[in-house]
VOBALO-140485 format. One line per field, with one value per atom (N, C-alpha, C): x, y, z; chain; residue in three letters. Coordinates in steps of 0.001 Angstrom, whole numbers, always signed. Example, Ala and Ser with C-alpha at 12.3 -4.5 7.8 and 13.67 -1.06 7.14 Angstrom:
VOBALO-140485
px: [+13190:+12300:+13200:+12850:+13670:+12900];
py: [-5690:-4500:-3300:-2250:-1060:+30];
pz: [+7800:+7800:+7800:+7080:+7140:+7870];
chain: [A:A:A:A:A:A];
resn: [ALA:ALA:ALA:SER:SER:SER];
end
This chain:
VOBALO-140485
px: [+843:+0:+889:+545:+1591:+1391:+2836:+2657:+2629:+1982:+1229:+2320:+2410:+2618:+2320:+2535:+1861:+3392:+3173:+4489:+4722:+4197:+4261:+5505:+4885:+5822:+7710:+7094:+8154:+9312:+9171:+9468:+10332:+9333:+9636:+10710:+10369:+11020:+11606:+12258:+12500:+13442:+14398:+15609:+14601:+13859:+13013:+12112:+11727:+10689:+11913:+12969:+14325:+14461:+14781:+15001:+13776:+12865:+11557:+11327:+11916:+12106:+13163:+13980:+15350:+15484:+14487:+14598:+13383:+12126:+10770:+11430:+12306:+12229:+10813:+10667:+8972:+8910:+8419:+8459:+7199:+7821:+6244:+5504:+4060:+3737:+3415:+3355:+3120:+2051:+1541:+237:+351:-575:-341:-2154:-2336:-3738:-4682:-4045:-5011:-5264:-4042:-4099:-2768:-2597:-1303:-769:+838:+1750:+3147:+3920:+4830:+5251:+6171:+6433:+7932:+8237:+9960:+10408:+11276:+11933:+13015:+13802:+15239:+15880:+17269:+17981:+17887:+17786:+17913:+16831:+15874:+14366:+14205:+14747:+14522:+15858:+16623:+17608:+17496:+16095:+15712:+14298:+13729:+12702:+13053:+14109:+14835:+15428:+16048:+16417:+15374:+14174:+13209:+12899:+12799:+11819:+12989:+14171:+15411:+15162:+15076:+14584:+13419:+12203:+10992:+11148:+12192:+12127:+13068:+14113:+14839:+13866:+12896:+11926:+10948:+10826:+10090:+10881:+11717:+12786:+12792:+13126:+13757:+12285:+11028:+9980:+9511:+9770:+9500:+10302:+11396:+12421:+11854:+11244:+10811:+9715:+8838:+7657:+8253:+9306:+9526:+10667:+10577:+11354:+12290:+12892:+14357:+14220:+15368:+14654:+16743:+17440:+18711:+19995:+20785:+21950:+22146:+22089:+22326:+23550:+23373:+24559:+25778:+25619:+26582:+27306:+26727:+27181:+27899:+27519:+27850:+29574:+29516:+30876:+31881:+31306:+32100:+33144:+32097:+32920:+33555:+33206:+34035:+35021:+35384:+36813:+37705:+37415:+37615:+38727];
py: [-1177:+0:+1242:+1906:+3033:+4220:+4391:+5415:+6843:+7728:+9308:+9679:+11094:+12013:+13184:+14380:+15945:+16401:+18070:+18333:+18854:+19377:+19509:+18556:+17331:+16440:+16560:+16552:+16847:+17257:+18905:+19566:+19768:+19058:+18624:+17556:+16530:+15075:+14789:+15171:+15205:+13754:+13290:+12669:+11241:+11425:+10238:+9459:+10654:+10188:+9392:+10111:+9523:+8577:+7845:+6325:+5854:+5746:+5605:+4786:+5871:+5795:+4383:+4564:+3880:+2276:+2239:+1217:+473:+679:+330:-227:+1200:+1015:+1318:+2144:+2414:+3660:+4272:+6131:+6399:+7488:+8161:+8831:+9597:+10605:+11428:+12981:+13648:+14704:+14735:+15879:+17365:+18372:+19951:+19983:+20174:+20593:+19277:+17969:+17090:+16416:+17239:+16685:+15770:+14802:+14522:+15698:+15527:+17199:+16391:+15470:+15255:+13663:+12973:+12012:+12104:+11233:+11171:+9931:+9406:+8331:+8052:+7132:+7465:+7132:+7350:+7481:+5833:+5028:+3500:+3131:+3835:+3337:+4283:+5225:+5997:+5449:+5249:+4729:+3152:+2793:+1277:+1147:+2328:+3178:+3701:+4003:+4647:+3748:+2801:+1197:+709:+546:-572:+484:+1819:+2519:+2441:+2514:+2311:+1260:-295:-1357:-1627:-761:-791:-537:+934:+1838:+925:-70:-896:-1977:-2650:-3323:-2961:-1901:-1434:-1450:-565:-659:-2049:-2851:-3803:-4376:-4607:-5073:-4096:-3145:-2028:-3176:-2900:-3888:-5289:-5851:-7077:-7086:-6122:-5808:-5541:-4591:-4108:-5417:-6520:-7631:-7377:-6841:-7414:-7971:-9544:-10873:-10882:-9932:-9754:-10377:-11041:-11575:-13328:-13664:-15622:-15901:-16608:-17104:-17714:-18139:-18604:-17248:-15906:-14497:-14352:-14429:-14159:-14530:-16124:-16293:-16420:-16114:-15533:-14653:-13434:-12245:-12076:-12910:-13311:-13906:-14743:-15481:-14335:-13480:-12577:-11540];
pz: [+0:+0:+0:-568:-1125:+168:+883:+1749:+1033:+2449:+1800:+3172:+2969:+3947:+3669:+4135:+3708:+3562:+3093:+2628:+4137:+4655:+6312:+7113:+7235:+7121:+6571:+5323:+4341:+4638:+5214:+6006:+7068:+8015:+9222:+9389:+8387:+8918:+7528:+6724:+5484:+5850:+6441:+6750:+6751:+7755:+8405:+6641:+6363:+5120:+3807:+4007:+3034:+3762:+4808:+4817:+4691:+5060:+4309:+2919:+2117:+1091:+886:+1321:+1126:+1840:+2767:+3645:+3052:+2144:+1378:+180:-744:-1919:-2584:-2193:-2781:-2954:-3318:-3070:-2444:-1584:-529:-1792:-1561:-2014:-1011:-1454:-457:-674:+167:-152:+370:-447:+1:-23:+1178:+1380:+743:+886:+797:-965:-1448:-3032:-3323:-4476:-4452:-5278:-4536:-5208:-5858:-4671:-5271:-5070:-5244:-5159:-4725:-4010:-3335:-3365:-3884:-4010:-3644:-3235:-3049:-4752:-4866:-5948:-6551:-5989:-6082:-7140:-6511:-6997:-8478:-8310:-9852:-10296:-10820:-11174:-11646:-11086:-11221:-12230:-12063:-12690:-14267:-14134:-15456:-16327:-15461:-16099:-17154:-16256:-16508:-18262:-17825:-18951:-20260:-20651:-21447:-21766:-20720:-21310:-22614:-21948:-22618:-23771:-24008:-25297:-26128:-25885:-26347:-27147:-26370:-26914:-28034:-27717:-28530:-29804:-29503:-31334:-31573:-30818:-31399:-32137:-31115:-31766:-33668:-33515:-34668:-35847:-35511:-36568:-36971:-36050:-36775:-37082:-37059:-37237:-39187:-39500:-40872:-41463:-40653:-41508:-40636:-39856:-39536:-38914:-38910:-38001:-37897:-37496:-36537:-37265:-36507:-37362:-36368:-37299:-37557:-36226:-35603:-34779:-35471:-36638:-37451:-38160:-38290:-38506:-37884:-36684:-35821:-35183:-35433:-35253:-36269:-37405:-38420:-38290:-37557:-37350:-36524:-35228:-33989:-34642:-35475:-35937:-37048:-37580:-38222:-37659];
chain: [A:A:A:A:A:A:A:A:A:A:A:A:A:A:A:A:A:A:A:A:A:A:A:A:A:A:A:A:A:A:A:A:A:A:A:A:A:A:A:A:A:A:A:A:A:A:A:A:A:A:A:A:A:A:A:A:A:A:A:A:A:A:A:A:A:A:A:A:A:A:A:A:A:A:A:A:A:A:A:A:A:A:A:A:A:A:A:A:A:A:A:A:A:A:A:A:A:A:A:A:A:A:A:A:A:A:A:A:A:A:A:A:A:A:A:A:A:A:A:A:A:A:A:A:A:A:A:A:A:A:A:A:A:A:A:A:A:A:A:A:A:A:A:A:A:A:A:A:A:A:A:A:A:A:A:A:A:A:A:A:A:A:A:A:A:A:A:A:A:A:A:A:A:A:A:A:A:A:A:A:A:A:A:A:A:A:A:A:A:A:A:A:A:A:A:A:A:A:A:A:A:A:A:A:A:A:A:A:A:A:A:A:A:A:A:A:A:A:A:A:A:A:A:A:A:A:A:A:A:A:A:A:A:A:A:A:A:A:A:A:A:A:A:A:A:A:A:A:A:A:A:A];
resn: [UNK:UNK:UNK:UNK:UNK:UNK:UNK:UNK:UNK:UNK:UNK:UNK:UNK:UNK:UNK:UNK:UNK:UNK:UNK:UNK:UNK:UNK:UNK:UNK:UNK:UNK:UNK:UNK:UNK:UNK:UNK:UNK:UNK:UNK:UNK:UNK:UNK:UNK:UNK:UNK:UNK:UNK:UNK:UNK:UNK:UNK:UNK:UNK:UNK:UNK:UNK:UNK:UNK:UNK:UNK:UNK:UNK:UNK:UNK:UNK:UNK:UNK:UNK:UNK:UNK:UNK:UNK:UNK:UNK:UNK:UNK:UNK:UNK:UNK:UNK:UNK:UNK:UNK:UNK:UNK:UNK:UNK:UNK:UNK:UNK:UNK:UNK:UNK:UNK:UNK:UNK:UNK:UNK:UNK:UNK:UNK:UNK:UNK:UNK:UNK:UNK:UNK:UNK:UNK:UNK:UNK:UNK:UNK:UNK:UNK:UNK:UNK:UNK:UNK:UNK:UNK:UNK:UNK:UNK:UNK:UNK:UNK:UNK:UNK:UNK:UNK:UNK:UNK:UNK:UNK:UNK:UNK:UNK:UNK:UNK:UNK:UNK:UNK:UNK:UNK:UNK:UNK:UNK:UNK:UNK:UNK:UNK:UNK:UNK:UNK:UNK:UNK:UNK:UNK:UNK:UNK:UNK:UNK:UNK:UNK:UNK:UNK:UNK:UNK:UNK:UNK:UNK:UNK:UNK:UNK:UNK:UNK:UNK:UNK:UNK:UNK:UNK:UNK:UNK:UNK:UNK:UNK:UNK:UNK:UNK:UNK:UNK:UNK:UNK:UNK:UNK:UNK:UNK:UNK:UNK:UNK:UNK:UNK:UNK:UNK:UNK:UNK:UNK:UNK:UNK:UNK:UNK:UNK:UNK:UNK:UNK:UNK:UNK:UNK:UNK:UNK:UNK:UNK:UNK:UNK:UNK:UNK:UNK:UNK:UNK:UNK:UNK:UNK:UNK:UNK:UNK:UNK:UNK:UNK:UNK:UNK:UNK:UNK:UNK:UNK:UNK:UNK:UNK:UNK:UNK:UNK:UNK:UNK:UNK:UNK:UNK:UNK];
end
């Protein structure tokens, strides 16, 4: 269940809400007057976040390509050029 805190909080206990962060692996959100405002993560989790999304955009090309015929290079190409 995804923890909330206020920016009040924020604030206040900024250190506390960073291990939080760090000790979950999850990111808080935090509220200003009862709305969501921001999100806090530690560096781990966006960095793991940013991974995953590079992955995606990788897939994607790669799916695009075989979608227009490219079906990659042969393992036997392959060690062709490795002996080369």
């Amino acid at each position: 269940m995804p923890v909330t805190r206020t920016i009040a909080e924020l604030g206040h206990n900024a250190q506390e809400i960073a291990r939080l962060c760090q000790e979950s692996g999850e990111p808080v959100r935090i509220t200003d007057d009862g709305d969501q405002d921001l999100v806090v993560m530690s560096l781990e989790t966006y960095e793991r976040g940013q991974a995953r999304l590079e992955l995606y955009r990788l897939l994607d090309e790669a799916e695009a390509d075989f979608q227009n015929g490219d079906r990659g290079v042969s393992v036997a190409s392959i060690r062709q050029r490795l002996r080369q």
